[in-house]
N, C-alpha and C positions, 0 to 999 in steps of 0.2 A: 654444454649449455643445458641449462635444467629447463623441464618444460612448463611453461606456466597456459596452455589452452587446454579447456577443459574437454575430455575426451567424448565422442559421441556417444550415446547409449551402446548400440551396438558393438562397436569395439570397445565399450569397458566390460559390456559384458563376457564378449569374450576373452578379455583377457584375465578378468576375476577367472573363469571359468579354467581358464590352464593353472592358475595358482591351484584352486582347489583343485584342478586334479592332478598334482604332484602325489597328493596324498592319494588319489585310486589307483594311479598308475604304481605307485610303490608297494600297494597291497597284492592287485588283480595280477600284475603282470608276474609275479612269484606264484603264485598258485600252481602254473601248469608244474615248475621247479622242482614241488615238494616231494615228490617222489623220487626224484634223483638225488635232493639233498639228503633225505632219510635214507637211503642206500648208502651215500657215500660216507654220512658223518654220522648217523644216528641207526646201522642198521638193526641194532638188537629192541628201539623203543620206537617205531614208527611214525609214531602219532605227535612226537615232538616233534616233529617238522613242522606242525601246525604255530609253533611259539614264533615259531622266525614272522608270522603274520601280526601275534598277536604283541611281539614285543616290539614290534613297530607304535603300535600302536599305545602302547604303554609307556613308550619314550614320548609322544606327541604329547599324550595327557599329560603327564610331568612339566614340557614344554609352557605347557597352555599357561599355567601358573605364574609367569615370569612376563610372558610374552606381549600379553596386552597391556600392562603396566609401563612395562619397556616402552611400549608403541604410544602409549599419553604420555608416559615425558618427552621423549626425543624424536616422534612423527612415527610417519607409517612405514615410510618408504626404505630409511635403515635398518629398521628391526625387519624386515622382510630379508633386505640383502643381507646382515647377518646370517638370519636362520638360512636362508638359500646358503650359502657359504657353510654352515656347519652341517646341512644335510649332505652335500656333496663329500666332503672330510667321511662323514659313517659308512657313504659308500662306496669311498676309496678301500676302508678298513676293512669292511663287509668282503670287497672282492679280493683281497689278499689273506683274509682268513682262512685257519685249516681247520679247526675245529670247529662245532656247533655251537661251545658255549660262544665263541667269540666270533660269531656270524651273529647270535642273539645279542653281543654285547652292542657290535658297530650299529645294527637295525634297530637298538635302544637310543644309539647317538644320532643316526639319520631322523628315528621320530622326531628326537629334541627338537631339530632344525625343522621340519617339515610342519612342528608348529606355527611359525609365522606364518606362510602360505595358508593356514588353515584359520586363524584367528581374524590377523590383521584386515584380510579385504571383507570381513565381517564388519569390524568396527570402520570401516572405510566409505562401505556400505552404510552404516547407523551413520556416519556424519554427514553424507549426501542424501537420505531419504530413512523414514518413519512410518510405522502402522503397518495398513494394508499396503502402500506402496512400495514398502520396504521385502514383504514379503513378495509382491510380484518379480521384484526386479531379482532376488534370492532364488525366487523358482525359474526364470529368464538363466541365472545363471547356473541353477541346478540343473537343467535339459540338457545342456554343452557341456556340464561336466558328465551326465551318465554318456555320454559316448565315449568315454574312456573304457568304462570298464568296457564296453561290448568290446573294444580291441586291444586291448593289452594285456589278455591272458593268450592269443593269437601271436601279438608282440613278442611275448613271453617265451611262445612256444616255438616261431621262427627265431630266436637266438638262440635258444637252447641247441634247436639243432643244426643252428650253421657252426657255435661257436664254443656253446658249451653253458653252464646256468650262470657263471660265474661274471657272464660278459650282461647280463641282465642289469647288473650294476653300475656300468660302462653307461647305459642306456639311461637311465637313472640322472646320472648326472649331467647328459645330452639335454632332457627333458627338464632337469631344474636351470639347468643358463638361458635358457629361451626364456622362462617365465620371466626367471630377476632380469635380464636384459630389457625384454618390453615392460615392465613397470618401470625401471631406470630411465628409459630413453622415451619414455611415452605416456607416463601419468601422469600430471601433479601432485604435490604435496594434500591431503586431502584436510589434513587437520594443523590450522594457521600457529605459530610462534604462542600468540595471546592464549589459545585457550589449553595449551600443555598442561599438565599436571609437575609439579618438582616429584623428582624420583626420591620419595624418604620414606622412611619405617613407619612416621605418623601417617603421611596421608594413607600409604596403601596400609593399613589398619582398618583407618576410618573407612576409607573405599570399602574394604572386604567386607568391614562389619554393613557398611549399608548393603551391599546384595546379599550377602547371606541370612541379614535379617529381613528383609522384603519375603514375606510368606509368599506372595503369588511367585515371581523369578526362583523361588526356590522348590515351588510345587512343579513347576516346569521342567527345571534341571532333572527331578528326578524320572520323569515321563522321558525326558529327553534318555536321561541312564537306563531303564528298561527297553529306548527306544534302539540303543545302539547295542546293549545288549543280544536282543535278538539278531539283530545285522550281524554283528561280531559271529556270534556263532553261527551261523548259516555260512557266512565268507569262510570261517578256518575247517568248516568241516564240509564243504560242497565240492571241494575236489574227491576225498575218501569216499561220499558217496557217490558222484559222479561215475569211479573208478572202481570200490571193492563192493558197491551195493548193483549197480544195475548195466556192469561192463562197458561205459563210456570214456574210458581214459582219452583213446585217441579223437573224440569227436568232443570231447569237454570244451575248448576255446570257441568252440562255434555255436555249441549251446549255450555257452556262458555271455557269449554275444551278443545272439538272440534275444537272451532273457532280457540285457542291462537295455538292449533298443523297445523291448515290450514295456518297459518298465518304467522307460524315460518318458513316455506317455505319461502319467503320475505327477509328473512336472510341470508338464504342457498342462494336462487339468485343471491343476491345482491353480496354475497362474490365470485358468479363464476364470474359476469359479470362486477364487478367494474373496476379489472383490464385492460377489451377491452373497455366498453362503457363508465367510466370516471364519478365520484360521480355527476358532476354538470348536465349530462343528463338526469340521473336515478332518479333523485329527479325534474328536469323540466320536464319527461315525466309522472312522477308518481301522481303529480297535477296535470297534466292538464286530466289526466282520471280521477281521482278522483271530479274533480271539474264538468265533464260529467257527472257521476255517481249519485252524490249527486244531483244535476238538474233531471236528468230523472227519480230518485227513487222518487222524491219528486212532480214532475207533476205526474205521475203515482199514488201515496197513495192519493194528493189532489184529482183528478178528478176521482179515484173511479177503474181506469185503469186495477189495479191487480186481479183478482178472490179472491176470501174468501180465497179458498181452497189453494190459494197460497201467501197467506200475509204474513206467515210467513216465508218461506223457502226463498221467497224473502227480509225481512228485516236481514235473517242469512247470505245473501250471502251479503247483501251490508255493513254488520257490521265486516263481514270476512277484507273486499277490503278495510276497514280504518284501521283495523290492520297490514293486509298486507303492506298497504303503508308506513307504518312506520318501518317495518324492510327494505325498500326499499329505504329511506331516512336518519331517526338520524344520524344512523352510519355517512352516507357520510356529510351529516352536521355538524356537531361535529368536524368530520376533517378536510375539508375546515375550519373553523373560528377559528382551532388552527394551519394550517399549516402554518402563518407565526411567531405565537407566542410561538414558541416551548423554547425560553431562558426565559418566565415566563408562562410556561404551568399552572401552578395551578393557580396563579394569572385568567388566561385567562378563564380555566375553570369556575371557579368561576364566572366570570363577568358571564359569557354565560349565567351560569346554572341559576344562581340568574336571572338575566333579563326576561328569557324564561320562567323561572318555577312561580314567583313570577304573572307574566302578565296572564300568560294563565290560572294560578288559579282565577284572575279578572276578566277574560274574559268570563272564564268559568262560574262561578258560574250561570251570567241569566241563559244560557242556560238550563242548570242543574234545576235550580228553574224553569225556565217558561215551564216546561213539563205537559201535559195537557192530558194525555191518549195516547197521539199520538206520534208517531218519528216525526214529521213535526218541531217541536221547534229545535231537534237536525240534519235534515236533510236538514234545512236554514243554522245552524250557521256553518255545517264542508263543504257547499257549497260555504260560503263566506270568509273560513280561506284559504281553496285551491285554490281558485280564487285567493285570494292574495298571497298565495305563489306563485303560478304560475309568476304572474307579478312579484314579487320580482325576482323570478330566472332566469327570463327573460330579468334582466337590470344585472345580475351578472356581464358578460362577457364583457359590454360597462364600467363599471364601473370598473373592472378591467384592460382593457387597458388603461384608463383613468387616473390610479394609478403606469402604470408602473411596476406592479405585474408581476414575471413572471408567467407561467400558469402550474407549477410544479404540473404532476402526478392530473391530476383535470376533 
């Protein structure tokens, strides 16, 4: 029996909230992994172990491309269970792999899949709410997804050693049937028969060409690609420093806990303050300290600045303040560059996510490989992704009067 009563806020938000975090649970909970995987399959290049993170995520972006389109022609709710279904498939392959290339192949195929949970309650979200309200209820749903990561490098870490890394994938797919199970048996259809898109080469043209030509959704996209950027890098290289820079291997999952709960605060904020202070401040004022931050931590660890004794608790608090920013921004990002494209929201998503996701896994990857013992590799590259956002979001506003946008809820 299909559900047709519309779900309460709270439990939709929670349940958006387990969709999105298929994708942190498939990133965070690998992390503690990577040092056994680099020993067992990669021991002569270590640092590739970092890919297995980032080709996750490389398969998502690719995903994105397809997925929201999928999701206007034929609804929300099968292109989820699809994707649910072909992420499960990668990490059957993922745990029967012996080699690294084809550990990176299957986590390329779990992305794929791990896109609809990542897109669709996007565009799910754009068809029951718009503006500032859309962004509250994104940050509502962003708080109950940072609880994942605080436990599932923990997760990660008790499988490893009840059962071995390989059973982490086991888990994986524990954790995608719950999601597709409760949207199956528990949501409504959120976008009706009438207002479908036909799936053809004309329309998704025209679609692509209207967001890609929209200068503001495209000025977004790119803040959003610098924005994941920085994240990327800090997530594939925060275990290596945890581990070869400040000797935290074994207390990493608890640190890493810690941070994603300090962090998830960012969210809670964001959703009190969006509606006075307006997405496009909160994300202009949250780079330009950031882009502070990452400069003074960075003269500070070159020139010797910090005490021993305090190296660490200072690289904890400035890895907190990149988390942080990010529950202080996506949200309002996300919505800005769909709030004029709400009549081909998945279409839209889709470009977003693909462009952003796809780049900053590019972008990322030096970063990530040029790690040298030190945070300095990663405390140039998130100093120059926020300086650029910065300056992007700083021609927002010229550019949109420019466009004759109104300044709807912004």
């Amino acid at each position: 029996m299909r559900p047709t009563k519309a779900l309460g806020l709270p439990e939709f938000v929670a349940m958006m909230a387990v969709l999105f975090a298929t994708l942190a649970f498939s990133i965070d909970a690998m992390l503690p992994a990577l040092p056994e995987i680099a020993r067992e399959l990669s021991p002569d290049a270590p640092n590739r172990a970092q890919l297995i993170v980032l080709s996750f995520v490389l398969g998502m972006g690719v995903g994105t491309v397809v997925t929201g389109p999928l999701s206007d022609a034929f609804g929300r709710k099968p292109v989820i269970s699809f994707g649910i279904a072909l992420y499960i498939l990668g990490a059957l392959l993922a745990y029967f792999a012996q080699t690294l290339e084809l550990v990176l192949a299957a986590r390329v195929i779990q992305g794929l899949g791990a896109a609809s949970p990542r897109i669709v309650p996007m565009a799910m979200m754009r068809d029951m709410y718009e503006g500032r309200r859309m962004a509250q209820i994104t940050s509502f749903v962003m708080t109950v997804f940072m609880l994942v990561p605080a436990v599932a490098p923990s997760i990660g870490a008790l499988i490893i050693h009840a059962a071995g890394w390989r059973y982490i994938f086991a888990a994986f797919i524990v954790f995608a049937l719950i999601g597709g199970l409760w949207i199956n048996l528990r949501q409504p259809e959120t976008l009706p028969p009438e207002d479908r898109r036909p799936l053809s080469f004309t329309q998704l043209r025209l679609a692509l060409a209207e967001v890609t030509g929209n200068r503001m959704v495209m000025l977004y996209t790119a803040v959003l690609t610098l924005g994941f950027t920085q994240m990327m890098g800090l997530i594939s290289s925060t275990q290596p420093i945890y581990d070869q820079t400040y000797g935290q291997a074994a207390n990493f999952p608890l640190w890493f806990a810690l941070s994603a709960l300090i962090a998830a605060t960012g969210t809670i904020l964001n959703a009190r303050l969006v509606m006075t202070v307006g997405m496009r401040r909160l994300a202009l004022l949250s780079y330009a300290v950031q882009t502070v931050f990452a400069a003074t931590f960075l003269v500070a660890f070159e020139f010797g600045l910090i005490p021993p004794a305090l190296a660490f608790p200072v690289w904890f608090f400035w890895s907190v303040s990149v988390f942080f920013m990010a529950g202080l921004t996506f949200g309002n990002l996300n919505a800005l560059a769909l709030q004029p494209m709400g009549h081909i929201a998945g279409m839209a998503a889709s470009v977003i996510a693909a462009i952003s996701t796809v780049l900053s896994v590019i972008l990322a990857i030096p970063i990530g490989q040029a790690f040298n013992g030190t945070p300095a590799p990663l405390l140039i590259g998130t100093m120059i992704c926020s300086g650029l956002c910065w300056l992007l979001m700083t021609r927002s506003n010229e550019i949109d009067d420019l466009s004759g946008a109104p300044h709807l809820h912004t």
